[in-house]
N, C-alpha and C positions, 0 to 999 in steps of 0.2 A: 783291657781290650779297648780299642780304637773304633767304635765304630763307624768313622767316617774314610778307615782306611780297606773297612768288608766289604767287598761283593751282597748288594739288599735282597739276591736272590737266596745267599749261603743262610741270611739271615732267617729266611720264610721258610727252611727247611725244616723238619718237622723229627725226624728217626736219624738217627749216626748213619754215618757213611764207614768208617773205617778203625782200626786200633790203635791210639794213641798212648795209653799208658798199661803200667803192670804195678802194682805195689808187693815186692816181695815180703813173703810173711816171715822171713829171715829177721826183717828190718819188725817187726811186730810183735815176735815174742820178747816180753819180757820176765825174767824171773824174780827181781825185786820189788812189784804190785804195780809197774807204773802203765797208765795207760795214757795211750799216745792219740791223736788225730791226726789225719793224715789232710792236706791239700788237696782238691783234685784240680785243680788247676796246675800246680807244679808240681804236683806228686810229693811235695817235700812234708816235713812233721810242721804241723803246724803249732799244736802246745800239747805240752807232756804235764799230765796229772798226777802227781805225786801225794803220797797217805798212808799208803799200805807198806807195809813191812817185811810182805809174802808175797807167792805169785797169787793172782786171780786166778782163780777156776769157775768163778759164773758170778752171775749178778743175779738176788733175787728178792721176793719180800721176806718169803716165808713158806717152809720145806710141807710139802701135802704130799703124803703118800697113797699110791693107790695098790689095788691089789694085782691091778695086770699092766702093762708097759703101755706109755702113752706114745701115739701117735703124735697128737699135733695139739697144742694147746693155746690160748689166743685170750687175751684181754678183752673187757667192756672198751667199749670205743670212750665212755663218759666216766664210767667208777672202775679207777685200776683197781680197789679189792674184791671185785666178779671176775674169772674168769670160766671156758670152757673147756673139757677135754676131752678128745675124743682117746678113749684104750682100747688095746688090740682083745680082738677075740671078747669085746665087754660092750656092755651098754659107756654113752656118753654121758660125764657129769657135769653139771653145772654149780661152781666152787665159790663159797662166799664166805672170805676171810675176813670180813671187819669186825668180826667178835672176836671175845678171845678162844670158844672152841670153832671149830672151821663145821660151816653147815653145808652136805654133800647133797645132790640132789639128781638123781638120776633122770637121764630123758632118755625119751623112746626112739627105736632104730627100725619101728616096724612102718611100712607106708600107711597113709590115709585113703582108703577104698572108700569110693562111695557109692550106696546103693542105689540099683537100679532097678525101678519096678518095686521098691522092698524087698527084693531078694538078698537073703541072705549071703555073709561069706560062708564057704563051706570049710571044712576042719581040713583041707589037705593045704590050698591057700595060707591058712591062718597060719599054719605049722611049717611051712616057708617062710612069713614074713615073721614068724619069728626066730629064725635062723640067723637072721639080716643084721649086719653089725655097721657101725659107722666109721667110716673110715677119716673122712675129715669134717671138720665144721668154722663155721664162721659166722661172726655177729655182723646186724646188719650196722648203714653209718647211724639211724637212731637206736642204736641196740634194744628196741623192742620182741626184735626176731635173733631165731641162728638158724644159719640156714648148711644142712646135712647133706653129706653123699654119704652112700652105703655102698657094701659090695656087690652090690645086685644092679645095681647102675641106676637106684632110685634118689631124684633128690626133696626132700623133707624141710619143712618149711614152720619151726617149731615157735610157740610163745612162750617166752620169756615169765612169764608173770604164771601162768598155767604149767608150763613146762607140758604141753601138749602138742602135737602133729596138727595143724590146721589145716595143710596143703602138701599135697605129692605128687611126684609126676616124673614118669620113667625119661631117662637122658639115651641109655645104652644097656648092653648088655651085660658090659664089665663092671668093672671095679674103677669108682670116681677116685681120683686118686688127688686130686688138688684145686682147689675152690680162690680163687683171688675176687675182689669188688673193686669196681673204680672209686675216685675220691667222693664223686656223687653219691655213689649207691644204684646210679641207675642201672649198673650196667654187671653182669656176671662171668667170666668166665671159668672153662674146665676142663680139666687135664684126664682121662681114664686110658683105663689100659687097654682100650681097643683102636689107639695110634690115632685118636683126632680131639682134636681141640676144637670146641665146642663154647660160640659166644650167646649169652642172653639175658635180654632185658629185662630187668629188673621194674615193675611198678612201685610204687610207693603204700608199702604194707602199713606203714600206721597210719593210714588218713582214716578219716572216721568215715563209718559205715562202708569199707571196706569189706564186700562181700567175698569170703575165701572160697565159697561152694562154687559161685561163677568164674573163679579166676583161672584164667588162661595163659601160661607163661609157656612159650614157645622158641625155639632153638632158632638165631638168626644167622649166624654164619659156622659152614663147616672148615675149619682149615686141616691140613693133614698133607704128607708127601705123597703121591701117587705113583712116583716111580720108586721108590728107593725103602719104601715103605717104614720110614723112620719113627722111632719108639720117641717121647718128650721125656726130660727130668723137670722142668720149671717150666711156668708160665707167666708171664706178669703184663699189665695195663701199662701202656706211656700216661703222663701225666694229663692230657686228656682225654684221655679214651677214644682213641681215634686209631691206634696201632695196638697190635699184639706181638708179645717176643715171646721165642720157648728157644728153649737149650734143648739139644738132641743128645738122645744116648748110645752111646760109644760112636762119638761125633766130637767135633772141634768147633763147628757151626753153631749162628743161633739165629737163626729166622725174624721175620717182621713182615705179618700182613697190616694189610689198612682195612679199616673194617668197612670203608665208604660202598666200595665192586667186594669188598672179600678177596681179595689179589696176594699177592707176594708181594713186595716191593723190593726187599734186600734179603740179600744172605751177608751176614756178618762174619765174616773169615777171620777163628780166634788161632790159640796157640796150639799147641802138638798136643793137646790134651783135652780129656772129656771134660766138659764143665758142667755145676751143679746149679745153684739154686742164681736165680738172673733177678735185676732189680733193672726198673726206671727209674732215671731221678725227677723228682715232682713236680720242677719247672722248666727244663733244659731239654732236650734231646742230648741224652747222655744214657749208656746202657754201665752196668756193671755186673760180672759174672766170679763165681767163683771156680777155682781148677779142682777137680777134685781128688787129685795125684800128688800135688804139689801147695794147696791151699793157697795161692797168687790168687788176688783179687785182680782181674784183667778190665781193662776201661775202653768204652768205644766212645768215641764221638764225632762233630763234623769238624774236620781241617779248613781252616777259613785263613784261605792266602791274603795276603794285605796286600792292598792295590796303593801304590806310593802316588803313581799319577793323578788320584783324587787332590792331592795336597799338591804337586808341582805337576801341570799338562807337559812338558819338555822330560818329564824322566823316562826314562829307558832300562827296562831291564835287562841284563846279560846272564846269560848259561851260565859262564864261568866268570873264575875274578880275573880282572881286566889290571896289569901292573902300573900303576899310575906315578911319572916321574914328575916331583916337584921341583920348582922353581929354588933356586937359594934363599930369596930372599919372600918367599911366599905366603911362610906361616910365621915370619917374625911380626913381634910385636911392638908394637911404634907407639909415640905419644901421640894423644888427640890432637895438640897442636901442630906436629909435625905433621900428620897425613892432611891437615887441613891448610896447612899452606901449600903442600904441595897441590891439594888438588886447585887450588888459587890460580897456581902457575901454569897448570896445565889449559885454565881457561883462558891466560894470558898468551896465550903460543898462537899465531897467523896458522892456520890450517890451509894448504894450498892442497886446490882441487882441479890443478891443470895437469903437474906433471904426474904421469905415471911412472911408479916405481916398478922395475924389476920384482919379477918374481922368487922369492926366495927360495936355495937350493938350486936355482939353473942358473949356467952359464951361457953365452955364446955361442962358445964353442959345441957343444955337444945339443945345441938345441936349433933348429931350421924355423927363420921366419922368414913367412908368404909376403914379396913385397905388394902392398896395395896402393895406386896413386888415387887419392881424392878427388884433386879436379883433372880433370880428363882434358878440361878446353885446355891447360897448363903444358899440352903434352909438348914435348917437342918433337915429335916425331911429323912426316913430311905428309902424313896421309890425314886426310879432312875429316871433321867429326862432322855429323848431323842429328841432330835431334827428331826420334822418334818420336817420341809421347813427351807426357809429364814426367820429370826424372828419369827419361831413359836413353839413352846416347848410343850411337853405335857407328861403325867407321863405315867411310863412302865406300863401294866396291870401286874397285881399279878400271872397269869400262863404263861406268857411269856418267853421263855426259860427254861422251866425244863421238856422239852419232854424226853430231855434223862432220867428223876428220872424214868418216866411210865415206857421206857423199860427196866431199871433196878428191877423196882420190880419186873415184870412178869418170869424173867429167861431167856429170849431168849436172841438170839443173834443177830448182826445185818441184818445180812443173812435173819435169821429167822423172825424177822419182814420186812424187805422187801418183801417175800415171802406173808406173811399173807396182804400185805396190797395189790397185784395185785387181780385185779377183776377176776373171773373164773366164766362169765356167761355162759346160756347156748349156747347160739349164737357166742361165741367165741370158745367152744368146738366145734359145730356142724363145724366151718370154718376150723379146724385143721386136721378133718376127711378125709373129701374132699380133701385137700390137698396132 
């Protein structure tokens, strides 16, 4: 990529604009174990990993079975042999395989109430919140916390080291259905099945003397369709935390507010198909989605036209291609010495700057020139020039000086015409009177 041939606004762009690629997953399975990477830049295979003897069927450490189906399971940010899991219809375990027997360790799915006044919980409460299952969880970025949704639309805020509930605090009504963090940790968002997606901030749980009793964690933006009233499958953080995308369900669309106003900015118009689980990539404005009909991983990104004119000011772009006939002798290649004497000779050649040539392609005949005469005093013509101004000439009229021929014809004299030409109105006689 060029960047002196981008647009520095395409560059400051922050979310995709539109669909640029598709990796079909035709081009992805393979059944002799090889695993491929793909380009995202040209979409092409970039190296192919060859070892295995068989196809792949997953990649893992080491097989832990549980007794009810797992939801959602998620590695230590620091120690891959922790991870967590949340199972259906089960409490959530917290799994620690760096022995050789694997150490299970349950955590709780009921909220943290706290007393008020000393008042007790009372036994109908108690036997709701222990109804209450965890639907998904996630470690924090210092994995001293994991932080839980339940079906009841509580989220729980457990420790690591106690495997205890420290903090709770209701989102909604439904069921949280998907927990993402930024790359910080400052920031949370949540996906539940009451159609809104749900952003908030995150404090910094392990500081010391971090009081959990006074902590206030509060929902800072709501997003959600309000006309169309559309259900989410994924939600995911751009790489700074500054946008949110979700894929809709039984939808082709994937959204992206800013979380600056909480706004819209785009709708991303995908393929003819519902898409599943969405990713940011974690330096770029670059979206990727999967189809969930066809498993095509589909790519968004921003289109950044090159500007040639940065490099040459005289280039011009054209709509279409323009047929360009060459010279014979145009793209031959000549010795140095030879283009170098000629251009010798060419400084040798008198350049004359008097005569004008002919225009090429007109003849004479088919072409009408305006005669124009230059000097004017040159004319031969019989009528007298006089001079108006500076540079400006113009012909005597034809009765111009031959007043005297008039008073010669008439017989008078000059007396006599003078005479006849004073006015003798009545109002100049009546003023002579008086006088």
């Amino acid at each position: 990529m060029n960047l002196s041939l981008i647009d520095p606004f395409i560059l400051a762009q922050d979310y995709p604009d539109a669909l640029t690629g598709k990796i079909s997953v035709y081009n992805i399975k393979k059944s002799d174990g090889t695993v491929v990477v793909f380009d995202i830049e040209t979409n092409g295979v970039a190296r192919k990993l060859r070892g295995h003897t068989r196809q792949i069927q997953s990649l893992r450490l080491r097989t832990v079975r549980f007794e009810a189906p797992v939801y959602i399971a998620e590695l230590h940010p620091t120690n891959h042999l922790l991870f967590v899991a949340s199972l259906f219809d089960d409490q959530p375990m917290l799994v620690d395989i760096s022995k050789s027997i694997t150490c299970k360790r349950q955590l709780p799915s009921a909220p943290r109430r706290l007393r008020i006044d000393g008042a007790d919980i009372n036994e109908k409460q108690a036997s709701q919140d222990a109804k209450q299952s965890t639907c998904v969880t996630v470690f924090t970025v210092q994995g001293d916390h994991i932080i839980t949704g339940t079906n009841k639309g509580w989220l729980n805020i457990i420790d690591v080291r106690k495997c205890e509930t420290v903090y709770s605090t209701r989102l909604c009504s439904g069921i949280i259905i998907l927990l993402r963090l930024t790359a910080s940790g400052r920031d949370l968002v949540s996906n539940s099945s009451d159609r809104i997606i749900r952003t908030i901030p995150i404090p910094n749980l392990s500081q010391p003397g971090q009081d959990m009793d006074n902590l206030k964690i509060e929902v800072e933006h709501k997003f959600q369709d309000v006309v169309n009233r559309l259900s989410w499958n994924h939600v995911a953080f751009s790489s700074t935390g500054d946008y949110v995308a979700a894929s809709t369900y039984m939808n082709h669309d994937i959204y992206v507010w800013e979380r600056g106003h909480g706004s819209l900015v785009k709708i991303l118009e995908g393929p003819k198909e519902e898409l599943g689980a969405v990713e940011w990539h974690p330096h770029r404005p670059f979206v990727a989605a999967s189809g969930l009909e066809t498993g095509h991983i589909y790519l968004w990104s921003i289109i950044t036209p090159q500007r040639w004119s940065a490099l040459a000011p005289d280039f011009a772009e054209v709509e279409e291609n323009v047929e360009y006939v060459e010279r014979e002798d145009e793209f031959d290649i000549h010795p140095i010495e030879e283009i170098h004497k000629r251009r010798l000779d060419l400084e040798d050649e008198a350049v004359d700057v008097l005569t004008a040539d002919p225009i090429k392609g007109d003849s004479e005949q088919d072409t009408f020139s305006m005669p124009i005469l230059l000097d004017i005093m040159g004319s031969e013509s019989e009528e007298e020039v006089i001079a108006v101004g500076p540079g400006t000439m113009r012909r005597k009229s034809p009765g111009e000086g031959r007043d005297w021929m008039n008073g010669a014809e008439s017989g008078n004299s000059a007396d006599e015409q003078g005479m006849l030409k004073k006015p003798t109105s009545t109002k100049a006689q009546n003023r002579a009177r008086r006088r």
